[in-house]
C-alpha positions in Angstrom: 70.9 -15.6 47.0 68.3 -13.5 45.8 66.5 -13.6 42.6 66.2 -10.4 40.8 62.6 -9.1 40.9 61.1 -9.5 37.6 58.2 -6.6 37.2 54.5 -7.9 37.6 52.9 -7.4 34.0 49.9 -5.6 34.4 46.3 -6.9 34.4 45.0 -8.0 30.9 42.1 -5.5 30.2 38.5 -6.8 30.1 37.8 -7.8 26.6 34.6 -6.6 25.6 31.8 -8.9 24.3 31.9 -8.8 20.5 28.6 -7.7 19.8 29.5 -4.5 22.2 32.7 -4.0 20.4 32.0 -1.4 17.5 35.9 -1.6 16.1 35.3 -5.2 15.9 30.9 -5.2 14.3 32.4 -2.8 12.1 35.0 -4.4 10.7 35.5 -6.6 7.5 35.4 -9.7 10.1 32.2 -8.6 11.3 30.3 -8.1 8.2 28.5 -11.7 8.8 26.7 -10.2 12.0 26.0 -7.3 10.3 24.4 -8.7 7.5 22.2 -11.4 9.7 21.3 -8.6 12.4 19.6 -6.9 8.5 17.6 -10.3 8.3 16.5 -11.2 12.4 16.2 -7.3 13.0 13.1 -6.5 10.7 11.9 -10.3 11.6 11.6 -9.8 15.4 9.7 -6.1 14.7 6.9 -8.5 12.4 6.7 -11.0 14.8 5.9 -8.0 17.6 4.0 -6.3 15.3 1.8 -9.8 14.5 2.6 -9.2 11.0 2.3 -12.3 8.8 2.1 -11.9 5.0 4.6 -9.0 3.5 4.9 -7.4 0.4 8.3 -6.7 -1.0 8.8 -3.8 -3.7 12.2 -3.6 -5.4 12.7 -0.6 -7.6 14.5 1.0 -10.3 15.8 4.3 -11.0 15.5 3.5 -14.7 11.9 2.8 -14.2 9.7 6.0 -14.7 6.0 6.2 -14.8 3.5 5.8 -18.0 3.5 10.1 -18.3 7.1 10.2 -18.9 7.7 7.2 -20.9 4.6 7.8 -23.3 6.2 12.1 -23.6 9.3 9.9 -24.6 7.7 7.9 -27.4 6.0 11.1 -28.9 9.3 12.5 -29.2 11.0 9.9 -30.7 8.1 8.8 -33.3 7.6 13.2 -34.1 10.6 13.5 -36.0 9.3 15.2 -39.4 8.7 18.3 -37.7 10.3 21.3 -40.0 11.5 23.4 -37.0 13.4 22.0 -34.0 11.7 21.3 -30.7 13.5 23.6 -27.8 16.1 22.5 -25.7 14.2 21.5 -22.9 12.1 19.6 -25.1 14.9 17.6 -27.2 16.0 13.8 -26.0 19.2 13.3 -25.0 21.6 12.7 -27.7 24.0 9.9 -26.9 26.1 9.0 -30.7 26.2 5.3 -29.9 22.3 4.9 -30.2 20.1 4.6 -33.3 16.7 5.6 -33.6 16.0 2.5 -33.5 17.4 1.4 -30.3 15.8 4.5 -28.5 12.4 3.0 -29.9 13.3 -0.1 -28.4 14.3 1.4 -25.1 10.9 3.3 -24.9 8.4 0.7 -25.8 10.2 -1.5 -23.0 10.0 2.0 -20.4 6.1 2.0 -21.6 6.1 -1.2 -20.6 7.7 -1.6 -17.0 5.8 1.8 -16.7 3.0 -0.3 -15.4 4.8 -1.5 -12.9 6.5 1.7 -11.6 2.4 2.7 -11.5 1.6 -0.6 -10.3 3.8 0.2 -7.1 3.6 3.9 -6.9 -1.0 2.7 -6.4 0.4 0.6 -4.1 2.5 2.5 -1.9 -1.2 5.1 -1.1 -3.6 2.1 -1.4 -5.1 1.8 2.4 -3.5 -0.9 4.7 -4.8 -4.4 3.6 -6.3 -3.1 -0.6 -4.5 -5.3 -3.0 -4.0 -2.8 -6.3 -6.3 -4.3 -9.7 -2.7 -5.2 -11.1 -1.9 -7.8 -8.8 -5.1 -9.6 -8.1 -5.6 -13.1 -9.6 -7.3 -13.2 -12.7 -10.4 -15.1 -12.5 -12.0 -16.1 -15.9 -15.4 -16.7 -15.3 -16.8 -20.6 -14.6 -17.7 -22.4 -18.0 -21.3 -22.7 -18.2 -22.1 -26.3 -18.0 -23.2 -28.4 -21.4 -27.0 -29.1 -21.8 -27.5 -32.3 -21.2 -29.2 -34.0 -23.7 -32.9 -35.1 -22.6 -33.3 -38.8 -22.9 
């Protein structure tokens, strides 16, 4: 008696590795590797580069530099002026906000505006120049008391 022939499945295809398999790095499951490959990435170019102290700038696009913010305030605190400023020249009206929350919101844009121009020195300064802003603050050694002459 013969068995029937049952048909010979064909060969499982090579799987490829994971980290070679874009549908798979790609995917929601392989967010974790793409999130740690954003941390060991930039941390193998340092150590080939030899570079040992960082610094780290995170920004803002609410933050705008002193010009801006100080044109703002003038605005805002000229408002007895008998004929309206132009267009171009009038602050955005938004009905929610009251003078005095606009004031608010500029003296605190004045504000960070240092740091917006802290960072902006920062970003030309020469390779190794640490901007005024960020450098220690150093009062200068107390004189040392007479000492009374016995």
């Amino acid at each position: 008696m013969s068995h029937p022939q049952h048909p010979v499945p064909d060969p499982l295809q090579h799987a490829p590795l994971a980290y070679e398999d874009d549908h798979f790095i790609n995917s929601p499951d392989g967010r974790i590797f793409r999130i740690l490959a954003e941390y060991s990435e930039p941390l193998a170019r340092f150590r080939k580069e030899r570079v040992q102290d960082t610094v780290v700038f995170f920004g803002s696009a609410r933050f705008i530099g002193m010009d801006a913010a100080e044109d703002q305030m003038r605005l805002l605190e000229n408002t007895g002026s008998a004929k309206l400023a132009p267009e171009e020249e009038q602050p955005a009206f938004d009905g929610d906000e009251t003078s005095e929350l606009k004031k608010k919101r500029t003296e605190a844009a004045i504000e960070m505006a240092r740091y917006y121009e802290a960072a902006a020195t920062a970003s030309s300064s020469p390779p190794g120049e640490v901007p005024a802003l960020w450098r220690p603050r150093t009062a200068a050694p107390p004189k040392p008391e007479p000492r009374p002459s016995a």
